[in-house]
C-alpha positions, 0 to 999 in steps of 0.5 A: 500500500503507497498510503495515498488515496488520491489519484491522478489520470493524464491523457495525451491527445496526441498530436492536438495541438492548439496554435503555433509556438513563437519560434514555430517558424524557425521548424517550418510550422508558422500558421500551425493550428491542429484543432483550429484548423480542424474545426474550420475544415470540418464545418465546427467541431462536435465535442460537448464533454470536452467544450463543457470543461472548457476546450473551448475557452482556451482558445476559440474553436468552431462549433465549441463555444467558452464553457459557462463553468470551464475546468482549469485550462490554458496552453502549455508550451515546452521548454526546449526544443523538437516537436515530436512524441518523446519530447512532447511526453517528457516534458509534461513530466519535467524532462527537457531535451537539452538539444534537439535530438538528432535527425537525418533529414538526407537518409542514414549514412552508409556506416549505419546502414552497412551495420544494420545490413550486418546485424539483420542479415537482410538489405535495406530499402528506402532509407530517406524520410518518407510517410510511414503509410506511404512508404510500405505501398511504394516499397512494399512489392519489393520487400515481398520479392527480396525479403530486405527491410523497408528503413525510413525516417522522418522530420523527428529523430526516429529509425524506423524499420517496416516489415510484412510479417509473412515475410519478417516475423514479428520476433524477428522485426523486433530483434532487428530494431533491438539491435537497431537501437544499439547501433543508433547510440553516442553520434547517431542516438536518435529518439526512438526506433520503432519497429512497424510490421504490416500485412495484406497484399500489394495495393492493400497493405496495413501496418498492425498492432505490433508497433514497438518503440525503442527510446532513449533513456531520458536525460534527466531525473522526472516527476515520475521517479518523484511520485515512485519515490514517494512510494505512489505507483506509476501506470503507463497505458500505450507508448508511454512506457516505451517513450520514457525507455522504463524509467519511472514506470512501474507498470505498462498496460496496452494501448497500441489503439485508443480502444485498447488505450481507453478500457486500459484506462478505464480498467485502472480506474475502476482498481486502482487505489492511487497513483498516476495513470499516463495514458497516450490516446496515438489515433490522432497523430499516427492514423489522421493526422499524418495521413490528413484525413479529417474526417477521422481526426474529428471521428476519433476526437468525438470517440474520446470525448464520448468516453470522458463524458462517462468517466466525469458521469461514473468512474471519476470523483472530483474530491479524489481524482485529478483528470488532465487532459493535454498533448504533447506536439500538434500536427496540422492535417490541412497543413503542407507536409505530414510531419509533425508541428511545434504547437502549444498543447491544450490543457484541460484540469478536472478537480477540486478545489479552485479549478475554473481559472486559466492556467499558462505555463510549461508544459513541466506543470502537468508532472509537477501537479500529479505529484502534488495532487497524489501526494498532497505535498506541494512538490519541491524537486530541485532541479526538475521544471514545473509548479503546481497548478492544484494548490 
């Protein structure tokens, strides 16, 4: 038993940003505006649960009006650099990059390439940055005649390694971004590495549930490893547990979809005695927003935003229970490229106390609220980013 009672649930929506950083510019994202630029494409936004805490009182959206009673809300921004998946999550609980992580924006140089090839024992296709569903359609053929592995990038700092899984069985796709991981350490330590199989024929390819990401360990201590050391438990659901490479995570549930993601949540709601649940909601980065498809994004905002109206209905307590809502980067569908954008993230607060007030800040104050509410003690962490925004 951790002798706390309360608990706290933060759900990255991710890849909802809501407009462009100052220094958006200066990454090719000047205009960014992911929910904005949703709502005007799709005629207004359907989302009552989330405009009833207050989404749109953070900034003003088409079809979600400001809330006549909003939660805590406002827009958090990062304190470094990059605008992707691992250092969007890293800084919610405290971790900044101190410098951008490295990417290949040219393909991967030969003396990689040439140690995967020795590693795997197959040749490589591609190597350049490419869109992840693109790429299996338009390398897919050959994959399936030569058996070598589809390695691609992107604007973030990741290796990524496709395969068709009759071709590269699921063990084996994984073993090789393992050793991937290895090989992209000291000068070419990227992010992540992430392993995507597919299946289907030619013309019909789709990537499966079997993603795995492979992170860097992050550079610095978090408010994670401050609630374990407290001795409150921490629960990862989805990639976060990847993101964050195990440290600070003392459990990980599934999540590889947000169905998946929402009922592993909900499961810890329903059992858990106190904690952190740090859950990532990935639909609407990794099937909508980067494949521009608008419709869906909206589809799967109205999916979440269902499920949250039960939570605040039935399995939440505001007197125990903290419930945040956030993102980690944006990723602009009616924008001109696929990758992701530097955005502030939306910041939604349900608890109680003084809660209907906004609330601007790093992106740091997410973590160092959950150790507070949880621990009832403001915390003090030196060293660490972030103040509480529940005291």
């Amino acid at each position: 038993m951790s002798g706390f009672d309360r608990r706290a649930f933060v759900i990255v929506l991710d890849a909802c940003g809501v407009g462009a950083l100052p220094d958006a510019a200066d990454y090719g994202d000047a205009g960014a505006d992911t929910l904005g630029h949703l709502a005007a494409a799709t005629g207004g936004l359907d989302l009552p649960a989330l405009g009833r805490l207050g989404l749109g009182s953070i900034v003003a959206l088409e079809g979600v009006p400001p809330a006549a009673e909003p939660v805590l809300h406002g827009r958090v921004h990062p304190l470094g650099p990059g605008k992707d998946t691992i250092s969007g999550h890293w800084e919610l609980m405290g971790v900044v990059t101190p410098e951008p992580l490295r990417t290949y924006p040219d393909g991967f140089p030969d003396e990689v390439i040439a140690a995967l090839r020795e590693a795997t024992g197959r040749a490589i296709l591609c190597n350049r940055p490419y869109n992840g569903t693109e790429v299996i359609d338009d390398y897919g053929p050959e994959h399936l005649r030569t058996g070598a592995l589809i390695v691609y990038t992107s604007a973030d700092s990741v290796l990524q390694i496709a395969a068709h899984e009759d071709v590269v069985p699921r063990a084996e796709l994984h073993a090789a971004c393992a050793a991937a991981r290895e090989i992209m350490s000291g000068e070419h330590a990227v992010g992540r590495v992430i392993a995507r199989p597919f299946t289907g024929e030619a013309g019909a390819f789709e990537r499966t549930t079997g993603r795995r990401d492979l992170a860097v360990a992050p550079p610095g201590r978090s408010w994670l490893e401050v609630l374990q050391g407290a001795g409150a438990p921490v629960h990862a659901v989805g990639k976060v547990g990847q993101v964050f490479s195990g440290v600070g995570i003392d459990a990980s549930h599934p999540g590889a979809t947000n169905a998946d993601a929402l009922a592993s949540t909900e499961a810890l709601m329903d059992d858990l005695d106190a904690g952190l649940v740090f859950t990532n909601l990935v639909e609407t980065d990794q099937l909508y927003g980067h494949r521009k498809d608008l419709e869906g994004f909206h589809a799967a905002l109205r999916r979440i935003d269902a499920t949250v109206a039960g939570w605040l209905d039935d399995r939440l307590d505001p007197e125990r229970d903290l419930l945040v809502l956030t993102a980690d980067h944006g990723c602009d569908p009616t924008g001109p490229g696929s990758d992701h954008t530097r955005e502030f993230a939306p910041l939604l607060a349900a608890f109680a106390g003084d809660g209907s007030r906004r609330h601007d800040g790093p992106m740091a104050d997410v973590g160092a609220s959950a150790v507070h509410w949880v621990t009832g003690r403001p915390p003090a962490e030196e060293g660490i980013p972030g103040a509480s925004f529940v005291g």
